[in-house]
N, C-alpha and C positions, 0 to 999 in steps of 0.2 A: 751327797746332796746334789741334785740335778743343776743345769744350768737357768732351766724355768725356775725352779725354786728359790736360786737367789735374786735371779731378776725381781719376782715377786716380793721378796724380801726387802730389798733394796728398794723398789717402789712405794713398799707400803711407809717403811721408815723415811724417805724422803717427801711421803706426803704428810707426813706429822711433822714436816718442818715449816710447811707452807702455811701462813696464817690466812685469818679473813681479812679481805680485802687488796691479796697482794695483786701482782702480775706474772705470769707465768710465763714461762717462754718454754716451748715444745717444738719439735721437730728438729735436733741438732746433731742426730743418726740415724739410724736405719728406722726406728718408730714399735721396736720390740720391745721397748720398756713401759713405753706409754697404752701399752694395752690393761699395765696393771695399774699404773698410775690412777688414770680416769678414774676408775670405779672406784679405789681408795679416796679421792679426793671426792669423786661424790657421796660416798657412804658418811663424810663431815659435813657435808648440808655448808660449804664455806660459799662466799659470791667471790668470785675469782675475777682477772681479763687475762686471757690468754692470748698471747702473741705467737702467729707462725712464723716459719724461719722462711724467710725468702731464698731463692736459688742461686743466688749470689754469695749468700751467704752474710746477707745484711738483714737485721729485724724489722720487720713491718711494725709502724708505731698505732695503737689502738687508735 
């Protein structure tokens, strides 16, 4: 099994853990995960807020 593949893997399952309504928070590595992320959490039609990570390494609040 490649390393895209569990990334993908690992993405998809992590977005069946995310319900409607929550708040997400993204950006807390390099941003190779969340290329699978996205599209799985869009393919659930969920309304989400997503928070970027600030440079600091502090959350930006919605």
């Amino acid at each position: 099994m490649s390393v895209e593949h569990e990334k993908r893997l690992a993405a998809e399952t992590a977005a069946e853990l995310i319900e409607d309504g929550m708040t997400v928070g993204l950006g807390t590595g390099t941003g190779s995960n969340v290329t699978y992320l996205l599209p799985a959490l869009a393919r659930r039609g969920l309304s989400l807020r997503v928070c970027p990570r600030r440079r600091r390494g502090q959350w930006r609040r919605p």
